[in-house]
N, C-alpha and C positions, 0 to 999 in steps of 0.2 A: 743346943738342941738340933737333931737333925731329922732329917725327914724325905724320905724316897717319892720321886716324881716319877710315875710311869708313862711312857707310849702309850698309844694307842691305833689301832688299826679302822679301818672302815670295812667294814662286810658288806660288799655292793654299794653300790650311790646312785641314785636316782635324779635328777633336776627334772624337777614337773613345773615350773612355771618362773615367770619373773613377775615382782611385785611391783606394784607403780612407786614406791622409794629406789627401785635399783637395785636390789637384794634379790637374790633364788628361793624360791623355796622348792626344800629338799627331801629326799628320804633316805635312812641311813641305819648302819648300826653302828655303832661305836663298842669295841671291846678295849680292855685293857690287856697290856701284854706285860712281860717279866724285864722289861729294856728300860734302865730307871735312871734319871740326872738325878744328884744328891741335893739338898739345901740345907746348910747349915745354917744357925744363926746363932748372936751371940751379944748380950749387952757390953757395952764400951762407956768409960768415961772421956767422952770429947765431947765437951759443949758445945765447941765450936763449928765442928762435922758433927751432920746426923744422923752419917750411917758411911758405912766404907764398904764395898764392893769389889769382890776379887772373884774373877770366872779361870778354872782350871779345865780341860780336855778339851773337845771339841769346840774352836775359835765359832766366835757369835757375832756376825757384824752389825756398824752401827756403834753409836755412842751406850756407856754402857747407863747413862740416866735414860735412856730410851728403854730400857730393858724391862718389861712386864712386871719384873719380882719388883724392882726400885719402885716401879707405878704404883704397883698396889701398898708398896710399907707406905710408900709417902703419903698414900689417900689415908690409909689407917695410922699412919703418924699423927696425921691431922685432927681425925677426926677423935682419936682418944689418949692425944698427950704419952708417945709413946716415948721410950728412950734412946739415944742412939744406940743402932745396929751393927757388928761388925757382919758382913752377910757374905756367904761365900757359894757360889755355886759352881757342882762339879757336873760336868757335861758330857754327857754319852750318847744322847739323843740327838742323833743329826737334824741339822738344821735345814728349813723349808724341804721337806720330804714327807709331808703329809700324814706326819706323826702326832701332831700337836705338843710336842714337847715348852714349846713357849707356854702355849694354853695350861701346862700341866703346870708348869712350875710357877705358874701366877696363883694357882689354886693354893698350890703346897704353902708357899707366903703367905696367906688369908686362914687358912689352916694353922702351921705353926705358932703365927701369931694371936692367936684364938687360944689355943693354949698353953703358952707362953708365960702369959698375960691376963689369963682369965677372965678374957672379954665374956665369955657368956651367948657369945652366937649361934646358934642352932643349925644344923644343916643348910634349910630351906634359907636360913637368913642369908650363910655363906652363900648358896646356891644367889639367890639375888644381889647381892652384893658386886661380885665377880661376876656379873653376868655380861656387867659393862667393858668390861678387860675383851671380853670375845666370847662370842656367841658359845664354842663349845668349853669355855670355862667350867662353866656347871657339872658338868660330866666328872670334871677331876677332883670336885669334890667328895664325892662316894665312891666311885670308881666300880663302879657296875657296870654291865654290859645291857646297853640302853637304844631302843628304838628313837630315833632322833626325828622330827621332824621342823616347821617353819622352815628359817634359817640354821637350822641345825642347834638350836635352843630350845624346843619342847620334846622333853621325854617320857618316855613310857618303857616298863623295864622289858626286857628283851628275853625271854625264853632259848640259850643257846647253850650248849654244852660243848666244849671245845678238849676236854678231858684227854685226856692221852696221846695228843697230835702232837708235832711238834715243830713251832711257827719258823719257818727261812724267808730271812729279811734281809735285802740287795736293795742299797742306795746307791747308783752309779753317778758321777762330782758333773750331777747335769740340773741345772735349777729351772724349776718352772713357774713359771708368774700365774699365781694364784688368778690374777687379775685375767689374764691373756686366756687360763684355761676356759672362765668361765667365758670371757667372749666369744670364745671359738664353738662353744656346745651347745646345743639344738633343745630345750627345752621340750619335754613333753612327759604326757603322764605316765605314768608308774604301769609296766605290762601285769607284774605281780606282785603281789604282797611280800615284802621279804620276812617280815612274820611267819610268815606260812611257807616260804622259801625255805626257812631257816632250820624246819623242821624237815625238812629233805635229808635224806644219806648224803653228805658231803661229796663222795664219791658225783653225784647228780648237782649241786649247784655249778659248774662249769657251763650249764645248759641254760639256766635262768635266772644265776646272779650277777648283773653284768655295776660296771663303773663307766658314768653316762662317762666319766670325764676323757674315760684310754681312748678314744677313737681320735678324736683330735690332739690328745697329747702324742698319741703314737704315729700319727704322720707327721708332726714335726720332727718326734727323738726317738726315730728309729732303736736307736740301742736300746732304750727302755721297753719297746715292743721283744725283741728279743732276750733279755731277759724271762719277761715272762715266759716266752716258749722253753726257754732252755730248763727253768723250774720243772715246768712240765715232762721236758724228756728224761728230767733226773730223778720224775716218778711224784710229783705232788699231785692231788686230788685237788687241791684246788687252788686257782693263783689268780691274785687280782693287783693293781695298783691302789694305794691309801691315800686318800682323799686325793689330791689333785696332783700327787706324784710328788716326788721323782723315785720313792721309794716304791719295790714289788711285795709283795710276802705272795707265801706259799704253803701250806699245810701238808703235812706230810707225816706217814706212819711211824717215821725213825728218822733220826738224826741222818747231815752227809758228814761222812768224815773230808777232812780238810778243805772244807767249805771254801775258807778265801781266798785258793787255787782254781775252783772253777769261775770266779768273777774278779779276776784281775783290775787291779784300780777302782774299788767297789768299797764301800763300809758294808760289812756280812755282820749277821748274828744269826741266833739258832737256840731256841731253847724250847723245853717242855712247856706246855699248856696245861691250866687249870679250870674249873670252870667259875 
């Protein structure tokens, strides 16, 4: 059985506070885009192994029982006497670029195996289930395009139409510690509603939807700052970095032709939007 794990982008980001656990709380949108890791899965008779794991395209580092997808068979191996797995995941969704592609392919596991298997779990169940895998887990269980707040774990669904654009997405081989970003950013409330932002001519969010996180990512990694401009001089409406980097996206009325010539030593994609 197989099963498509999509990206995801952030529409603005907001950090308005830190909570006395350590944690931010955030405001966010999360879309889903056309940029998919595969998951296939497959019963095996090996008593002895209880589950075997092969990762194809884009290298994932780290042990691969460290791996999200392993985490969660192994919680739901547990918890309902499952069989061994032969489990294969295929990689497209670059990694630590503020895509969520781990978060997504944790979901796709608790998904397949749901039906599979005919657990019987219901959305919300998945949804809390996975929630424990990382906060934006939940999201890639439906995969709507969802107003995010908390820790990036309470939704509400997001009024946005992205219909005819067509998303450019520049990872340049620069990683940013999640951890570091949040150190570096200044915490404070929300100027606007991205709700209500969101409902703006595209053309117009450059002016008031910002990502708390680029200001300190971008005086460290310059080339990510420039990325974005260059988006921009090649005519997008709108360009921001996803969630804490190191990837840009850019919306844009038409496709560029030979995209992976203008960002040398970059992972580029580009595809049409739906809403």
């Amino acid at each position: 059985m197989q099963i498509l794990s999509p990206a995801k982008i952030n529409i603005g980001l907001h950090i308005t506070s830190k909570r006395p656990d350590g944690y931010h709380n955030l405001e966010t949108i999360f879309y889903p885009i056309p940029l998919y890791d595969t998951l296939e899965v497959k019963i095996i008779d090996s008593p002895q192994c209880p589950y075997c794991f092969t990762s194809h395209g884009i290298s994932i580092p780290g042990a691969s029982e460290k791996n999200l997808v392993i985490s969660v068979f192994q919680q739901m191996q547990h918890e309902f006497s499952l069989p061994p797995l032969d489990i294969t995941l295929h990689k497209k969704i670059p990694v630590g670029a503020g895509l969520g592609g781990g978060s997504s392919d944790a979901a796709s596991m608790m998904i397949i195996l749901n039906h599979m298997f005919q657990l019987g779990l219901s959305d919300n169940e998945m949804e809390t289930r996975i929630a424990s895998f990382g906060a934006d887990c939940p999201f890639f269980i439906r995969k709507n395009p969802v107003y995010a707040t908390g820790i990036g774990n309470i939704f509400q669904t997001a009024e946005i139409d992205l219909n005819g654009y067509y998303l450019i997405l520049v990872k340049p081989q620069i990683h940013v510690s999640t951890a570091q970003a949040y150190a570096f950013v200044k915490a404070h409330p929300a100027d606007i509603d991205l709700r209500d932002a969101t409902k703006l001519p595209i053309s117009q969010w450059k002016r008031c939807i910002k990502n708390d996180f680029e200001e300190s990512v971008f005086s460290q990694f310059p080339h990510i700052a420039a990325i974005k401009q260059k988006l921009y001089d090649l005519g997008a409406e709108y360009v921001s970095m996803s969630g804490s980097g190191s990837s840009v996206f850019g919306l844009f009325k038409q496709a560029i032709p030979l995209l992976h010539k203008q960002f040398i030593d970059c992972f580029t994609f580009q595809a049409p939007l739906s809403k």
